[in-house]
N, C-alpha and C positions, 0 to 999 in steps of 0.2 A: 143626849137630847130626849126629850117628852113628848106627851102627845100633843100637836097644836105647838111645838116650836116654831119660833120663825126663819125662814130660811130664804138665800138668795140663790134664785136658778135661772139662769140664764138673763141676768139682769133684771130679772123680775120679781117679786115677791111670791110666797110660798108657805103653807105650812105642813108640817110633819104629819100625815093622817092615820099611818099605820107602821107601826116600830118594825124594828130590822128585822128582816128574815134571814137569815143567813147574814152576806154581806151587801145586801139591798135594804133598804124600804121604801114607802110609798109616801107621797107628798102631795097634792092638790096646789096649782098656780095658776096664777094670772094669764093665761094665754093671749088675752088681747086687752088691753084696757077698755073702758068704758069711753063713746065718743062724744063730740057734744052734741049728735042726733037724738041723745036719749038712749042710746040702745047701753044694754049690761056689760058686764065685764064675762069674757067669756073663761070658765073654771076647767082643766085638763086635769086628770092625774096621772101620776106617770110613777114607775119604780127605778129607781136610784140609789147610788152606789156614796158615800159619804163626801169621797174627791167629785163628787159633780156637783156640790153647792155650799153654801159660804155661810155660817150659823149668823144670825142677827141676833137669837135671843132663844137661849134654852128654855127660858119662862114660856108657860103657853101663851096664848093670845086668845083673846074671847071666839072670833072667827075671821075669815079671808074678807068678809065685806067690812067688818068693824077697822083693821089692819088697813085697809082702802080710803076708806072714809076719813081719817085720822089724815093721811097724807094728803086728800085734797084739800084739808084746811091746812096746813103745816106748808103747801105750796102757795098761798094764797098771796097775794100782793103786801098783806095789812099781817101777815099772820105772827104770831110771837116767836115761832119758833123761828123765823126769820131774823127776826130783832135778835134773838138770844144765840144764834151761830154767829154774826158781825160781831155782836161784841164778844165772845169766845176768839173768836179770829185774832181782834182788835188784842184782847189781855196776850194771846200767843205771842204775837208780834212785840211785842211790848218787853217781852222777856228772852233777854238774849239769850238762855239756856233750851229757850222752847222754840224758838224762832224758825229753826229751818227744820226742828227734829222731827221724825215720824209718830202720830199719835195712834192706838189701836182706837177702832172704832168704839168698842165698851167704854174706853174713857173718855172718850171724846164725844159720844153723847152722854154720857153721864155730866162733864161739864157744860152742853148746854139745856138739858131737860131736870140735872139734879136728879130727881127717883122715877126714872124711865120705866114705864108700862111694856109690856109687849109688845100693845097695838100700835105701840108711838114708832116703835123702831124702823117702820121699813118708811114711814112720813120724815122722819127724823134722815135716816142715809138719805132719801130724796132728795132732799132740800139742801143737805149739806153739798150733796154733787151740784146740784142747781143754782146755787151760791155764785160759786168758782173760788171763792174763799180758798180752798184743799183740794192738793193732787191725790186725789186712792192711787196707793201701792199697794198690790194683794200680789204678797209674798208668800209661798208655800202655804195658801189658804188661811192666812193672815191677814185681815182688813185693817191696812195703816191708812192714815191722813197729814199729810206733809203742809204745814202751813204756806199760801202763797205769799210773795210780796205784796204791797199795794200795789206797786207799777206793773207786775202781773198780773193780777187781778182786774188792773182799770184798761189793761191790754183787751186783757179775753170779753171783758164785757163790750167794750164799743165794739170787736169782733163782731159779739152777740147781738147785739143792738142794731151793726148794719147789716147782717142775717134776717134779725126780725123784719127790719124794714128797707129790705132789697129794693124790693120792686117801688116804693116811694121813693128812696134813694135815685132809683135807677129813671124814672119820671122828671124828676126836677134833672140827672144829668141830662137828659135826651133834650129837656127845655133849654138849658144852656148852651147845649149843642146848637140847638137851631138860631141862638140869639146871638152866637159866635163867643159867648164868654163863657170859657172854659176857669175851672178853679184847678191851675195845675198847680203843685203837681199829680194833686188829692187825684185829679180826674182823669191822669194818664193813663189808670187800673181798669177803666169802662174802655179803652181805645183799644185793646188788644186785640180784638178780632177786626179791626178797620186794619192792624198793622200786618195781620194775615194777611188779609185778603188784599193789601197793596203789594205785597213780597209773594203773591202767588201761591202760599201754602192753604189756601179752603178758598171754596168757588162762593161762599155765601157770608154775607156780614149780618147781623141784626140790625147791630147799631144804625150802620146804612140805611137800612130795611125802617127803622123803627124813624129816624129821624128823615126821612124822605129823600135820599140824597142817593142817584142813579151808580147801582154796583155795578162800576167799572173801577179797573187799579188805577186809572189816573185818579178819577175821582175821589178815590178813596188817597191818594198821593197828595190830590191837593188840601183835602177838608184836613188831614195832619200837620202840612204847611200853613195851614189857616190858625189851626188850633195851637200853634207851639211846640206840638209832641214831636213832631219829627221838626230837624234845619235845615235849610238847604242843601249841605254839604252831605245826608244820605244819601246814599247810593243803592236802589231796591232791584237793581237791575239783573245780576249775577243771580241773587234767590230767585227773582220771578223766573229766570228761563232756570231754575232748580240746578244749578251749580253753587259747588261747594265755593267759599269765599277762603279756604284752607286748603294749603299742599298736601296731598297725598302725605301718608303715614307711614304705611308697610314698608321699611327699607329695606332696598336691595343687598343680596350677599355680594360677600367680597368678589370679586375678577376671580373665574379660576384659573388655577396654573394648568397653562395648556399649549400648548408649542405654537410660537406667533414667530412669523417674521419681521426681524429689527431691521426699520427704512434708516438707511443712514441720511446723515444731515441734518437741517432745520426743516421744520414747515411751520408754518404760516397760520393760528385763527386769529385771521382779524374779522375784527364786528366793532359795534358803535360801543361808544364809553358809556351804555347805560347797560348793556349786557354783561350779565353773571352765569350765565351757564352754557358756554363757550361748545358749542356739539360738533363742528367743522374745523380742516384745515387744509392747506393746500402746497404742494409746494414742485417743483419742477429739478427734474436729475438731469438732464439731459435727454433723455430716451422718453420717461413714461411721465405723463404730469399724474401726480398723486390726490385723489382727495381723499381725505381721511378722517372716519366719522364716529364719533363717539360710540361706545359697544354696548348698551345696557342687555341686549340680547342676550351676553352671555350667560347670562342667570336667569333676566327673565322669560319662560319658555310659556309657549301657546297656554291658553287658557288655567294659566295659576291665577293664585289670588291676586299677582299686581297687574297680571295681564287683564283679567277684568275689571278689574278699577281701574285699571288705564282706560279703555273700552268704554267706561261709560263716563270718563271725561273728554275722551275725544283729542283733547290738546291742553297745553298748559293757558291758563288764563292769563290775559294780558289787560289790566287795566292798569287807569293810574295809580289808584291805592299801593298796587304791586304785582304782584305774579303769583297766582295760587298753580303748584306747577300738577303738573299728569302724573309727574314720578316723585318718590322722596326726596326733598331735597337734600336731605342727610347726608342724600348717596351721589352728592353731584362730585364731590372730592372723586372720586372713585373712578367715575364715569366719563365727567366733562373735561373738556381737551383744555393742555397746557395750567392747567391746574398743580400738580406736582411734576417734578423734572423729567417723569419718563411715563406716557402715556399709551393707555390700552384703546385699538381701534378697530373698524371694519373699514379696510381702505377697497377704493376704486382704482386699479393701476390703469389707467389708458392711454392706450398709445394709436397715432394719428395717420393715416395717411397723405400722401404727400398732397394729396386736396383737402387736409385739414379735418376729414371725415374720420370718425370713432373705425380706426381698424379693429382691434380690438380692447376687451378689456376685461381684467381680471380680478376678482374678489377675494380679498388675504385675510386673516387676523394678523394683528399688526401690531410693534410698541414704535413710537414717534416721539421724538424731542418737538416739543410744541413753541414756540414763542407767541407770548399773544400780542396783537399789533390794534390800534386804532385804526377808522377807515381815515382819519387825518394824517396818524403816521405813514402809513403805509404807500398814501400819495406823495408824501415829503420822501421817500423809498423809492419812488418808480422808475428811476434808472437805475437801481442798485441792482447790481450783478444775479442777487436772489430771487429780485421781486420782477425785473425788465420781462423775461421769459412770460412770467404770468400774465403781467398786461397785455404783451403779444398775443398768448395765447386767447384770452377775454375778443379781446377786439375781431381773430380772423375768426371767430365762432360765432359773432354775433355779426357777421356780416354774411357768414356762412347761413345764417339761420334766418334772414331779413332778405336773402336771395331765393329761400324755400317759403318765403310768403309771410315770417315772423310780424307779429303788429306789438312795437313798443308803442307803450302808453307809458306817461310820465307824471301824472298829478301831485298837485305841491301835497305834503306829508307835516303834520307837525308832532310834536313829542309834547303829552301832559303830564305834568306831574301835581302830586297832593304834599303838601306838609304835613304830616302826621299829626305834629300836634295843635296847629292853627288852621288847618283845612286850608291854606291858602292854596290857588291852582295857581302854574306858572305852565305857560305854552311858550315852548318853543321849538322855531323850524325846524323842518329835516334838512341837512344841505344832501346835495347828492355828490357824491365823491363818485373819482372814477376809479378807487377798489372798491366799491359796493358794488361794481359793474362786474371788477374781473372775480369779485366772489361770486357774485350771480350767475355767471356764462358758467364757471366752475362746477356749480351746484348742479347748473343743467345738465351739465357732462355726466354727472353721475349718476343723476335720475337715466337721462339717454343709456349710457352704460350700463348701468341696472337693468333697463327693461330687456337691453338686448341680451345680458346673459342669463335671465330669465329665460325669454324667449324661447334661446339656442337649447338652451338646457329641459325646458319643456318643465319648468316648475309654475304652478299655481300661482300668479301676483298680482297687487293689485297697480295695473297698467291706469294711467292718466289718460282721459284724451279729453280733445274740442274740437266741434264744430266749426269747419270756416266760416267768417264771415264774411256777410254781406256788407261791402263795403263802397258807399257811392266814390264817384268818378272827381265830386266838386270839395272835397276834404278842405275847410279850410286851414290856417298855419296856425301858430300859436297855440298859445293851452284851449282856444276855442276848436280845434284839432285835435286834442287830444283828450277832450271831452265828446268830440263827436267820437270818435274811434272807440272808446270805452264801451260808447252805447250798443254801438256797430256786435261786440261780441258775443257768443255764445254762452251758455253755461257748462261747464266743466264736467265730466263723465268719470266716474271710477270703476271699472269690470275685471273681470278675471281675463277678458278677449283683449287684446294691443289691437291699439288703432293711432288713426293720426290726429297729434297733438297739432292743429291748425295754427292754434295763435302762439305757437314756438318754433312752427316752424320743422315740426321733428317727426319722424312716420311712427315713434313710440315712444313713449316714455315712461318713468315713476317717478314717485317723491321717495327717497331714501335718505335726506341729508338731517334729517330734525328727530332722531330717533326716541330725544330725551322730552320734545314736547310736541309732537304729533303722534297718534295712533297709527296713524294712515302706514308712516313711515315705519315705524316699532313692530308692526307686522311682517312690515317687509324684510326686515333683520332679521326675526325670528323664523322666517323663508329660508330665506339664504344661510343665514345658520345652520337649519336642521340641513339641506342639503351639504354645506359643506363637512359638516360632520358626521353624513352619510346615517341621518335621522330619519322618520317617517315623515314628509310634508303636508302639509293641512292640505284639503282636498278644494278643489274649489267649487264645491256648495257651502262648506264649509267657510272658505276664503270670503266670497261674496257675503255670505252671512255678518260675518266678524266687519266686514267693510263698512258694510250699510250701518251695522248698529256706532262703532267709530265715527262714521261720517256725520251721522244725524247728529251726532253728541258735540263735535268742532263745529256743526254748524249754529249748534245753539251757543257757544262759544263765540263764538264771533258774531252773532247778533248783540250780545251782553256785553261785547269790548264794543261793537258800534255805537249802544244805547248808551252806555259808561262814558265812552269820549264824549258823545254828545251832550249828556248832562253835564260835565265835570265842564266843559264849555261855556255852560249856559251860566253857569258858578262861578265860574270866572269874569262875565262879560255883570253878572249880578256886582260881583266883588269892585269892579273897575264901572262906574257908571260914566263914567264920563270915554269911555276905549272907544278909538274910531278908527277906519284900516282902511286898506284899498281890495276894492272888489273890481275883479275880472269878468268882462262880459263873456258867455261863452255859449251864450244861444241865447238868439233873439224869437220874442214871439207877440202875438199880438197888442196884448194889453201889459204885458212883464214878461221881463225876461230872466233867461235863470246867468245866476251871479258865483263865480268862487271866489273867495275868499284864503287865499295864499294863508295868511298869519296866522289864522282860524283851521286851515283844515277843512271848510265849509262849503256849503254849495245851498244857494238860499234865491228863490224868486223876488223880484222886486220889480213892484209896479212904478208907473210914472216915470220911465228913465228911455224915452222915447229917441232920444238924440244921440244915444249910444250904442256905435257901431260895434262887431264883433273883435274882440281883444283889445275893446275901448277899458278906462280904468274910469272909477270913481271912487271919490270917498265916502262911506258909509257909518255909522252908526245903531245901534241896537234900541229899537223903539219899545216895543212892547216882549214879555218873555214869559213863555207858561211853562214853568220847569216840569211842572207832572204830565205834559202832552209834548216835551221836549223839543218847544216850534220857539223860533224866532220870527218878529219882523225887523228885516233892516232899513233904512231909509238912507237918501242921497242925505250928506251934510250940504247946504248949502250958504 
């Protein structure tokens, strides 16, 4: 190099002002270009080492403002050397030998300046980066230029082009916005923050902001229904309350080998033919009825990685899309009963007294031959010598349990499903079978059974209870009963203290039976666990703590399956305009009364139905339906 070389430092232009001292010398650069206020180019020198800059041009150059001035013409709109890099480009392209090869910059402005100046060089690299014509590859302080495509080229520039003119861009979309005609799909790229802020991930929209339209998530739910960007058939409900819409990941290790007791015989999970991860079974020896509950405890121990991600799912999600579960699903082989021929458990052994009262009961690890049974089959069963005992037992427990004050409630139930690939919803009823009964009293018995060897045992758990209610004297019958009775109850209590569960009827209770898709319950195993393998048990500030953050998390869980059903409803009744059903009176009131809807799952006010007495029917219709505020109105057919 010479005095007055050109050089690139720090993407700027530069010249050599003082030759090498050792292994430095000093350079003079552009530190800020000139702006268009008028003000100068501001000049830095600085000493540097040969690898900190990139030669343009050994030749000197007359000076740093001469070198300057040359590239604001050579950037110019009209300029030549503009014209003479396209057509360079254009001859590269043209020649399948040069096409995609890398060119050194020396030659590469030499073909389009011919007998290149000094001063040209650093206007000349400008303009070629400015182009977009050539990618620079600087290779071990090497300046190559890689020919672009056209269709590369004509990429990067509309890029550039709706960079330059964002904010006009962004003008005329906001007018469309408001005019309701959207140019999708070009204009679905301006909606992303409206799709935030419907799915609940940012509290603020521009767009919203910008086009006048009140940030709220319905709002923003409907103006995407308006616009075509989102269809009916999304579902924003699972992200708004910030659940994952995907199973758990971390898979559980294998069961370890650890001395279980093998139940002889069969037992029994039965569950409805839309369940896959089968956690319960039940089955009666003569002496002790058995429930026996899926183990994940075994591996998973207090506050590990899956115990906190379980924690802050709370439960497995249930909508109709599908099941994003709390645990791996990976690991349900392992885990979930009647799955392979010989299953790992935490059984309930309880045995009764001769007034049908939980004498006692005992906590095992366990292996079990599972058979899995429908609740259809199972009723086609119920004299069977296996299954008779059970039914018995269902029945004198829930009569046992309605003598201690127990309130069945019974509301119609329906099951939605999605088509995966047509979105189509299909609802259909829940029937109630009477082994969903004798699963149910079963299930209680072991929560019952659990708390009391809790209790006894003086270990930290988390105990269930409810408030009794208040319950008037004039109870009407029918489902208008047992909509009144629904109201009547209290809300449910989780504490480390046992108290009395009111509306079961029981002086203590837990949930222990869903360990694969409740927290609540996955604590309580990993409880009993550690005492039965004579472990430290969580303390109960500790317990309480882990409760409350579980709780809050299934209960946002179950807001998101209520909002889910309800929309995937309202999708359906969209899908089927012409659907009509019979709606249940079931409280009358002044001006409307409120209405369920069996087929539907529903419960909806409806005015003008003045002549209809309680657990009178009518037939109904869907009039009006705002899917982003997830309201119906129904109206009488008449």
């Amino acid at each position: 190099m010479k005095k007055n070389s050109v050089v690139l430092y720090k993407n700027s232009p530069a010249l050599v002002t003082e030759l090498a001292d050792g292994d430095k010398f000093v350079i003079t650069w552009c530190a800020k270009a000139a702006t268009d206020t008028g003000k100068k180019a501001v000049y830095a020198t600085q000493k540097v080492r040969e690898k900190d800059v990139i030669v343009l041009s050994e030749d000197a150059a007359t000076s740093l403002d001469a070198v300057l001035s040359f590239a604001d013409s050579a950037l110019a709109d009209e300029s030549a050397v503009r014209n003479q890099i396209a057509e360079t480009h254009e001859l590269l392209l043209s020649d399948d030998e040069t096409a995609s090869q890398p060119v050194a910059f020396s030659e590469l402005a030499s073909l389009i300046r011919g007998d290149l100046k000094a001063d040209e060089v650093w206007g000349v690299y400008a303009a070629i980066k400015a182009s977009l014509a050539f990618e620079e590859k600087n290779t071990d302080g090497a300046l190559l230029f890689v020919p672009r495509s056209s269709d590369e080229v004509a990429a990067l520039q509309a890029k550039q082009n709706e960079k330059d003119h964002a904010e006009e861009y962004r003008a005329a979309f906001i007018q469309r916005l408001k005019d309701g005609k959207l140019n999708l799909p070009e204009d679905a790229k301006f909606m992303g923050d409206v799709e935030a802020f419907a799915l609940g991930r940012t509290d603020k929209s521009r767009t919203l902001h910008e086009a006048h339209v009140k940030e709220t998530p319905e709002r923003a739910h409907k103006l995407l229904l308006d616009t075509g960007v989102w269809s009916i058939t999304r579902n924003p409900y699972p992200l708004r309350w910030g659940l994952s819409m995907k199973s758990a990941t971390e898979g559980l290790a294998s069961p370890p080998d650890e001395e279980r007791v093998e139940v002889p015989g069969v037992s029994y999970a039965i569950d409805s033919k839309w369940s896959h991860d089968p956690d319960d079974a039940i089955a009666w020896d003569g002496k002790y009825l058995w429930v026996h509950i899926a183990d994940p405890a075994s591996t998973v121990l207090p506050d590990s990685s899956i115990d906190k991600a379980a924690r802050g799912r709370g439960a497995t999600l249930y909508i109709p899309e599908g099941a994003s579960r709390m645990l791996c699903e990976d690991s349900l082989e392992d885990y979930a009963l009647g799955l392979t021929p010989k299953s790992r458990a935490l059984s309930f052994r309880i045995q009764f007294d001769e007034n049908g009262d939980i004498a006692d009961c005992a906590v095992l690890r366990t292996i079990v031959t599972v058979e899995r049974l429908t609740y259809e089959k199972a009723d086609e069963l119920k004299d069977s010598p296996e299954l008779s005992p059970l039914f018995a037992i269902a029945a004198r427990n829930a009569e046992r349990r309605e003598k201690a004050g127990a309130v069945q409630i019974s509301m119609p139930e329906v099951h939605i499903t999605v088509e995966p690939e047509t979105k189509k919803v299909s609802i259909e009823p829940r029937t109630e079978t009477l082994s969903a009964e004798v699963v149910r009293e079963a299930m209680i018995l072991a929560g019952e059974g659990a708390a009391r060897f809790a209790f006894k045992n003086g270990i930290p758990f988390p105990f269930v209870s409810q408030e009794a209610p208040d319950i008037p004297k004039d109870i009407p019958d029918g489902l208008a009963g047992q909509y009144r009775l629904r109201k009547c109850m209290r809300r449910r209590n989780v504490s480390v203290t046992p108290s009395q569960h009111a509306g079961m009827g029981l002086g203590m209770y837990s949930q222990v039976t869903s360990p694969l898709r409740r927290y609540g319950d996955l604590i309580a195993h990993e409880q009993l666990r550690a005492f039965l393998c004579n472990r430290p048990l969580i303390d109960k500030e500790t317990m309480l703590m882990r409760m409350s953050e579980g709780d809050a998390a299934a209960i946002a869980a179950r807001k998101a399956e209520r909002s889910s059903n309800t929309h995937w409803t309202l999708v359906y009744l969209l899908q089927n305009p012409d659907w009509t059903g019979e709606a249940v009176c079931v409280e009358k009131q002044a001006k409307q009364s409120m209405f369920c809807i069996p087929s539907l799952g529903m419960e909806t006010m409806i005015a003008g139905v003045p002549d209809v007495e309680l657990n009178g029917t009518i037939t109904v219709k869907a009039e009006k339906i705002d899917l982003p505020m997830l309201e119906v109105v129904f109206s009488r057919c008449r």
